[in-house]
C-alpha positions as CSV (number, residue, x, y, z in Angstrom):
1,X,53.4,6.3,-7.1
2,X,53.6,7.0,-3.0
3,X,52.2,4.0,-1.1
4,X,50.5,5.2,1.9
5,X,52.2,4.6,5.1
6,X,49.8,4.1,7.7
7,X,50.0,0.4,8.0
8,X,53.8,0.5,8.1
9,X,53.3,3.2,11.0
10,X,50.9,1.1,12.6
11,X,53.3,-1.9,12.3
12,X,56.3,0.0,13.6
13,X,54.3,1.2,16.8
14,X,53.6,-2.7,17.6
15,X,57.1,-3.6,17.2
16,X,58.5,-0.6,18.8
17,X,56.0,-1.7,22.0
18,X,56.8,-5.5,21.7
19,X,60.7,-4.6,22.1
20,X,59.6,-2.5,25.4
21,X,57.7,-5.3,26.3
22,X,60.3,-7.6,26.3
23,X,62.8,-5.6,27.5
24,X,60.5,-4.7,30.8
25,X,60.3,-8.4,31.5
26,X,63.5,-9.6,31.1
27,X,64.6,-6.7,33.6
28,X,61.5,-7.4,36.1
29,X,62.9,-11.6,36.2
30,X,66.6,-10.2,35.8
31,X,67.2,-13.5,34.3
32,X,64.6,-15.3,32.3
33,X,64.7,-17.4,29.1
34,X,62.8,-16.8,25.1
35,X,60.8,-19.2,26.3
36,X,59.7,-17.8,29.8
37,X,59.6,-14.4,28.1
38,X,57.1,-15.6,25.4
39,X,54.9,-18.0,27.8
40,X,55.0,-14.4,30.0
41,X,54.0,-11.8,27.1
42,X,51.6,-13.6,25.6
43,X,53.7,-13.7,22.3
44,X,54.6,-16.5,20.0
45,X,58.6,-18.2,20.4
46,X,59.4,-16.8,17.0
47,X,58.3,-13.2,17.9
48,X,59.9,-13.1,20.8
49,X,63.2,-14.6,19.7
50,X,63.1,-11.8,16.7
51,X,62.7,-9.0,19.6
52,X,65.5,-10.6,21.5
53,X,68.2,-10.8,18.8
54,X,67.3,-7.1,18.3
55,X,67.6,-5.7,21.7
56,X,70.7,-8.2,21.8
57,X,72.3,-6.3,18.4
58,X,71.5,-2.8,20.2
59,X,73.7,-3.6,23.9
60,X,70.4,-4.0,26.1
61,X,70.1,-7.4,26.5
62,X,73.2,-10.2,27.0
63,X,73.2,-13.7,26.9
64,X,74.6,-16.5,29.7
65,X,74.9,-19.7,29.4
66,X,72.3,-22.2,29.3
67,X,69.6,-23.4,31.5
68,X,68.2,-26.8,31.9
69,X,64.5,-27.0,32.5
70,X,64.7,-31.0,33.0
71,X,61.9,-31.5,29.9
72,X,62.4,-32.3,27.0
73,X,63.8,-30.4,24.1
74,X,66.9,-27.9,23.8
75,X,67.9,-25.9,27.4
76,X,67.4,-22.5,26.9
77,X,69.7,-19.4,26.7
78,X,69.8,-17.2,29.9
79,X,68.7,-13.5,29.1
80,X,69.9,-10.4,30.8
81,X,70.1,-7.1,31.1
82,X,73.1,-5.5,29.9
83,X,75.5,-4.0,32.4
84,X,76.8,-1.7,29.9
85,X,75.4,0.8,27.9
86,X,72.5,3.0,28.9
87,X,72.4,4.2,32.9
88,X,70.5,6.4,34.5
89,X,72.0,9.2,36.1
90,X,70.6,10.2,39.3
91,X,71.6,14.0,41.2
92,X,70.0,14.9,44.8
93,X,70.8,18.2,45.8
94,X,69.9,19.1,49.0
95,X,70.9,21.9,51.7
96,X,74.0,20.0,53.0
97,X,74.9,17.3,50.6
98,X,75.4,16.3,46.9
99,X,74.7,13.0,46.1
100,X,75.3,11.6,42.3
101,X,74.5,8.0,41.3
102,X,74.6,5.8,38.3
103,X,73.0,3.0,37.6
104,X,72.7,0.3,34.8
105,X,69.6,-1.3,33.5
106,X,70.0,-4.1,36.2
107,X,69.4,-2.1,38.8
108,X,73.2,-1.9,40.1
109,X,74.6,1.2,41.4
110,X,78.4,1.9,39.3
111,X,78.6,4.8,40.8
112,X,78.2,7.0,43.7
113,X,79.5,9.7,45.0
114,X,78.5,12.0,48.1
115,X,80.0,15.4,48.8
116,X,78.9,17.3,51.9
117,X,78.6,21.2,50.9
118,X,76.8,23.8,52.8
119,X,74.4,25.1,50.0
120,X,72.8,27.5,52.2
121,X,74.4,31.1,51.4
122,X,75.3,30.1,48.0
123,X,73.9,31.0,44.4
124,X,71.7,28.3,42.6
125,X,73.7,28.7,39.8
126,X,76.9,27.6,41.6
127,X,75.1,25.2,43.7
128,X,74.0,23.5,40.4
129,X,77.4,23.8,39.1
130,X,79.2,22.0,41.7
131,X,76.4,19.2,41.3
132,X,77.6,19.5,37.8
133,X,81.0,18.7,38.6
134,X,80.1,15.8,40.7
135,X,77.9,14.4,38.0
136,X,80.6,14.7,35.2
137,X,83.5,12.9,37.5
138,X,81.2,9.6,37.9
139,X,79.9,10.2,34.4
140,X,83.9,9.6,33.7
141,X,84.0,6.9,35.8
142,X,81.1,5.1,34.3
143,X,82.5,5.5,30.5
144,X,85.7,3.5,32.0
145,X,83.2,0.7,32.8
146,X,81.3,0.9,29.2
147,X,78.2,2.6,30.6
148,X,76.8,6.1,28.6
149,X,74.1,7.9,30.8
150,X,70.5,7.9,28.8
151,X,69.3,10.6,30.2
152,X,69.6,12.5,34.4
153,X,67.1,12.8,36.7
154,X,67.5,15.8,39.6
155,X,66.1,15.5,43.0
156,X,65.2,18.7,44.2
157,X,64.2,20.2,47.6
158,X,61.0,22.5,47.9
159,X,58.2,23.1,45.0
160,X,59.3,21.9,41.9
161,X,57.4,22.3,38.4
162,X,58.4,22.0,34.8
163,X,62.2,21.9,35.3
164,X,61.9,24.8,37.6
165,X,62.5,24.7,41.7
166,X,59.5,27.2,42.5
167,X,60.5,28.2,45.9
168,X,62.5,26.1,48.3
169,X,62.9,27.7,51.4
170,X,65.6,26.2,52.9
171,X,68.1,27.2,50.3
172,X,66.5,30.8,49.4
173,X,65.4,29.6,45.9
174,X,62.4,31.4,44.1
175,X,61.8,30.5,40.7
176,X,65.3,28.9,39.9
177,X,65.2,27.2,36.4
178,X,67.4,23.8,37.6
179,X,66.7,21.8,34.9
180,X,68.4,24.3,32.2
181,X,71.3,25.2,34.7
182,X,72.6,21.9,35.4
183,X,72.1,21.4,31.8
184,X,74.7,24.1,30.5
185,X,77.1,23.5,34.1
186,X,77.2,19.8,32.8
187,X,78.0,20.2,29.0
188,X,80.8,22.5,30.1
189,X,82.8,20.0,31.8
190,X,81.7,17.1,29.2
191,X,80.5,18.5,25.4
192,X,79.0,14.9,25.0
193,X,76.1,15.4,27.2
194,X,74.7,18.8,25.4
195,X,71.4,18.1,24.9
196,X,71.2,14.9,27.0
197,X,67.3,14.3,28.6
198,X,67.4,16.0,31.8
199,X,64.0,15.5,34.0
200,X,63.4,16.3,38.0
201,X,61.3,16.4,40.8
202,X,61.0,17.2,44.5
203,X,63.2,14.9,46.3
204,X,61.1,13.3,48.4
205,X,58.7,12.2,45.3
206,X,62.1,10.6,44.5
207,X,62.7,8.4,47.2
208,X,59.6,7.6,47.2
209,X,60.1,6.4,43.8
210,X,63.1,4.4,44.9
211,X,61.4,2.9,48.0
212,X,58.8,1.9,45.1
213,X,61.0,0.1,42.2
214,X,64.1,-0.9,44.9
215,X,62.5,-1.3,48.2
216,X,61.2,-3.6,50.6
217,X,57.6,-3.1,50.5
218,X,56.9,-6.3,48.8
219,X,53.6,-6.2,47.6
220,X,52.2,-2.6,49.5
221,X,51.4,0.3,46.5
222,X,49.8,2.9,48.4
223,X,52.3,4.5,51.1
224,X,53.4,8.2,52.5
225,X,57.3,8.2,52.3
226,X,58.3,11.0,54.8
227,X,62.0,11.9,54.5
228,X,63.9,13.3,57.3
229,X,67.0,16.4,56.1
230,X,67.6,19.3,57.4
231,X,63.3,20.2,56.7
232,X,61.2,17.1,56.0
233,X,59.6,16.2,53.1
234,X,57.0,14.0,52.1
235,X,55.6,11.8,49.0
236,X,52.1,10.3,48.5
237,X,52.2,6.9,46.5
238,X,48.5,5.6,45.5
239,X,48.4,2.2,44.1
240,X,51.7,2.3,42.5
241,X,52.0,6.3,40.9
242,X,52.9,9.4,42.7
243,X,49.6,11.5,43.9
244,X,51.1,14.8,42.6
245,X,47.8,17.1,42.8
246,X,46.8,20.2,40.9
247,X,50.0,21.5,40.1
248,X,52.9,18.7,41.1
249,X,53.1,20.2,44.5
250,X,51.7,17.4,46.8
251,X,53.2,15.9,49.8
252,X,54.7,19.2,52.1
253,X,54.1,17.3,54.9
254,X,56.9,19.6,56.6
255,X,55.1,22.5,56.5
256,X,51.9,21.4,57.9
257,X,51.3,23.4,60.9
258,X,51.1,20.6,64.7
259,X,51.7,24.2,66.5
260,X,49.6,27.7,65.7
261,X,51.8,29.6,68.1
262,X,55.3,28.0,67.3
263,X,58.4,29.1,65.7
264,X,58.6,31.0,62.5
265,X,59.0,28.7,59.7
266,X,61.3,29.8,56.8
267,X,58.3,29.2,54.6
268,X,57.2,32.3,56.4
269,X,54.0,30.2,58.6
270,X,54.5,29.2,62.3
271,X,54.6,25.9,64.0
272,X,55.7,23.6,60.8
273,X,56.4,20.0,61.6
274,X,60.2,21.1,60.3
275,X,60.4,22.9,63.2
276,X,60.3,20.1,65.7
277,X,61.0,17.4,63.4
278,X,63.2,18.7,60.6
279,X,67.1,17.9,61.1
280,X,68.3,21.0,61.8
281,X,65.3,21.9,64.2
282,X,66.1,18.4,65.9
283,X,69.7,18.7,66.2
284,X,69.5,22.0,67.9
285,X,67.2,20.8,70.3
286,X,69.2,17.9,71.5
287,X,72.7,20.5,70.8
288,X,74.6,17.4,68.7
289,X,76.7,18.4,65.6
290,X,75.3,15.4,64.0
291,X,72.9,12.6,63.1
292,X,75.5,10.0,64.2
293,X,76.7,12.3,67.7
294,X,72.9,12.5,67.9
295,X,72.0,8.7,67.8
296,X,75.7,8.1,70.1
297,X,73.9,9.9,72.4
298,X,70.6,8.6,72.7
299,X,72.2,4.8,73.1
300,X,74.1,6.6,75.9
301,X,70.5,7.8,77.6
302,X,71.6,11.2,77.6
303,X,68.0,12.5,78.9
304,X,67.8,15.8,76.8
305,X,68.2,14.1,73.9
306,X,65.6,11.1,74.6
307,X,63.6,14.3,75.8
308,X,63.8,16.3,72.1
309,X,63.6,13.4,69.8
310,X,60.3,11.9,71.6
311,X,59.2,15.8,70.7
312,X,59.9,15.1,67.9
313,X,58.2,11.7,67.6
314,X,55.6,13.5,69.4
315,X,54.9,16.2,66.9
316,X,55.4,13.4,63.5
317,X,52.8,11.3,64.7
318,X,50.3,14.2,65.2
319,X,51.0,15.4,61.9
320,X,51.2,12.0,60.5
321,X,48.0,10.6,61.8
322,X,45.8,13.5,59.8
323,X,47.8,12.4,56.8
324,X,46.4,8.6,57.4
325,X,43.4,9.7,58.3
326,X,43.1,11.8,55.1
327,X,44.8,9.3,52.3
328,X,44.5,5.8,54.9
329,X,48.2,4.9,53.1
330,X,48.8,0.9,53.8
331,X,51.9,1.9,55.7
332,X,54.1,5.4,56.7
333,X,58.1,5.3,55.5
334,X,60.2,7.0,57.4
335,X,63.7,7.9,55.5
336,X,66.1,10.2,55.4
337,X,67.9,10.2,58.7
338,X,64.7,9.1,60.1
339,X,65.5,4.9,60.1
340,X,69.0,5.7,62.1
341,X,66.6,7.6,65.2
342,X,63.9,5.5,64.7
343,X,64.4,3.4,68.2
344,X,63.7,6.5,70.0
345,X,61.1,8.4,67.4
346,X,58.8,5.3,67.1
347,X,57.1,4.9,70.5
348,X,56.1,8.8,70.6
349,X,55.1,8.9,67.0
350,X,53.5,5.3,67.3
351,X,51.6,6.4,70.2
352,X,50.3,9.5,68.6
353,X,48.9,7.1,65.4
354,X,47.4,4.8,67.3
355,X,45.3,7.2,69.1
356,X,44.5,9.7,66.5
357,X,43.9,7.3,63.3
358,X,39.9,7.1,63.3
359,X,40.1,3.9,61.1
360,X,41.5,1.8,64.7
361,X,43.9,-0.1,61.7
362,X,47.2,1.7,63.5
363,X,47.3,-0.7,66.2
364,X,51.2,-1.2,68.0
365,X,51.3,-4.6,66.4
366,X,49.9,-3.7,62.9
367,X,53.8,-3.1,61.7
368,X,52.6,0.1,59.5
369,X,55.3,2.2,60.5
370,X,58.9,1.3,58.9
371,X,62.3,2.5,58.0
372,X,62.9,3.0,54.4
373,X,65.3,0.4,52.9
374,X,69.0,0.9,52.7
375,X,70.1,2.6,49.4
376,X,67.0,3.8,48.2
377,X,67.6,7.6,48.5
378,X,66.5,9.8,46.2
379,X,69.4,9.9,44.0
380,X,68.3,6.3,42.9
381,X,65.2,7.6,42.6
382,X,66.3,9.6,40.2
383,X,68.4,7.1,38.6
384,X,65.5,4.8,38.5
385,X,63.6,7.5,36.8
386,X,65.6,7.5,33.5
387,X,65.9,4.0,33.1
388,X,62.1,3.6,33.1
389,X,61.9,6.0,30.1
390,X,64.9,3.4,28.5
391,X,62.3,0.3,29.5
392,X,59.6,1.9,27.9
393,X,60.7,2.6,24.7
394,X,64.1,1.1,24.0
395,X,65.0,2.6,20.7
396,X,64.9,6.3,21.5
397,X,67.7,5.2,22.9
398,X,69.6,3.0,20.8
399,X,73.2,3.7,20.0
400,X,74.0,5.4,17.2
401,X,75.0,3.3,13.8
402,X,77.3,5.2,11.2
């Protein structure tokens, strides 16, 4: 006679949440005991220790030594997260650079790798396929050092929407399905990773993800993250979660218009803040190669160059303050190439903010405006991404048994 399996369901579910549950917090202390785990979750001892000798049996937990607590009773066994395993693989492409990360479920970066590539004038499909390479060399790299990607996340320039970069119009891509791509380019190079979980988003909503889980924001939720390339994007975070609206496409702070009779945007409009404040637009203005023979420059006090990046201050802060005014974020992060020009972007775009933010919160003291942290691109972003789906539910992606 068939039992009914609804209870057992039920019971699976619980256990299946408990192990995330434990997981998440051992990887939130990054060292903790059964005992802090179990005084934390709200769990008896016995519970938790059966959750830990399971996610210790499947790689993503490891023991350390022991810790005295100076009470009485046995010292307890250190818990963390493995170092091998499951990583998250993170890829930004963007118009001049590749960038490729891994990273393991304590946060370390294993791996990275930048290439600088004009990807301009080429193809999407060979744009994603050099990505591709990228991603399977550190991919290689990682296996040497026990780690197996879970799952990659791609950061992608312009409008992005179900695995598909809708138009990005700084590369000349309409309707480009990334996602499937970069899929096939990558299981070329290595079979093993056919069918691997591939997700993505506009890389700004990335590093804004990054700034979020890696940063130094302390205990702030609701933020813009405006990243300076070769166009400028933006990201909207709203107590904790990505403000994506309608249809995912939130946060083209680049192309709002600070000038009706400016120059003609790629996007096809006139007068977008990429235009004054976008890397390319900048650089041209101040005639350096670089970021770095553009910051050299300004510590010399060349006075054209002071002159085009307070523009460009300038013309941030104006469209920044109807941002704040709009969403009244806790704070603006500037990243990108931003936080290296930030001495000589900040008192133009500080100005602008203090006088156009209604609220009278943007004061020069009030410390709202600051650099993004070091290493928190969005390549660790997406990076970041994929080990959140591993915290969340640890056994869809468990290793293999024979």
């Amino acid at each position: 006679m068939n039992q009914p399996t609804g209870p057992k369901a039920d019971k699976s579910g619980v256990r299946r949440h408990n192990l995330s549950l434990v997981l998440r917090t051992v990887h939130e202390a990054g060292e903790t005991t059964r005992a802090a785990v179990a005084a934390r979750v709200g769990l008896t001892r016995p519970a938790v220790s059966s959750l830990v000798e399971q996610l210790l049996d499947l790689g993503f937990l490891v023991e350390k030594g022991k810790t005295f607590s100076g009470q009485a009773g046995r010292p307890g066994t250190v818990l963390t997260p493995a170092d091998t395993g499951p990583a998250g693989l993170g890829v930004e492409i963007n118009v001049d650079y590749v960038t490729v990360r891994v990273v393991d479920l304590t946060g370390t970066d294993r791996v990275h790798r930048t290439e600088r590539l004009d990807n301009r004038d080429a193809r999407a499909a060979d744009v994603l396929a050099r990505a591709a390479r990228i991603a399977a060399a550190a991919l290689d790299e990682a296996a040497g050092a026990g780690l197996a990607a879970a799952g990659a996340g791609l950061a992608l320039p312009g409008l992005v929407r179900d695995g598909t970069v809708r138009q990005a119009p700084n590369l000349g891509w309409n309707e480009v399905p990334a996602e499937a791509l970069f899929g096939k380019a990558l299981a070329a190079r290595r079979p093993a990773t056919a069918g691997l979980p591939l997700t993505s988003d506009n890389e700004a909503n990335m590093a804004a993800l990054a700034e979020l889980w890696s940063g130094s924001l302390g205990e702030i939720r609701t933020f813009l993250h405006v990243t300076g390339e070769i166009g400028v994007g933006g990201a909207i975070v709203v107590h904790g979660e990505l403000l994506r609206g309608a249809h995912g496409f939130a946060g083209e702070i680049g192309h709002l218009v600070v000038d009706a009779g400016g120059p003609r945007c790629r996007c096809g409009s006139r007068g977008c803040l990429e235009q004054y404040a976008g890397q390319a637009a900048l650089l041209a203005s101040a005639d350096a190669r670089d970021v770095p023979d553009l910051a050299r420059r300004a510590e010399a006090g060349e006075g054209h160059v002071l002159t085009a990046l307070a523009e460009a201050g300038r013309m941030l802060g104006r469209a920044l303050s109807g941002a704040v005014n709009l969403l009244d974020p806790e704070a603006v992060v500037l990243g990108g190439s931003y936080p290296r020009l930030m001495p000589w972007l900040a008192p133009a775009l500080a100005e602008e903010l203090c006088a156009r933010v209604v609220s009278g919160l943007w004061t020069p003291d009030a410390a709202r405006l600051r650099p993004a942290s070091a290493a928190t691109d969005a390549s660790r972003g997406a990076a970041a991404l994929v080990l959140h789906d591993v915290l969340a539910d640890p056994l869809s992606h468990a290793p293999a048994t024979g």
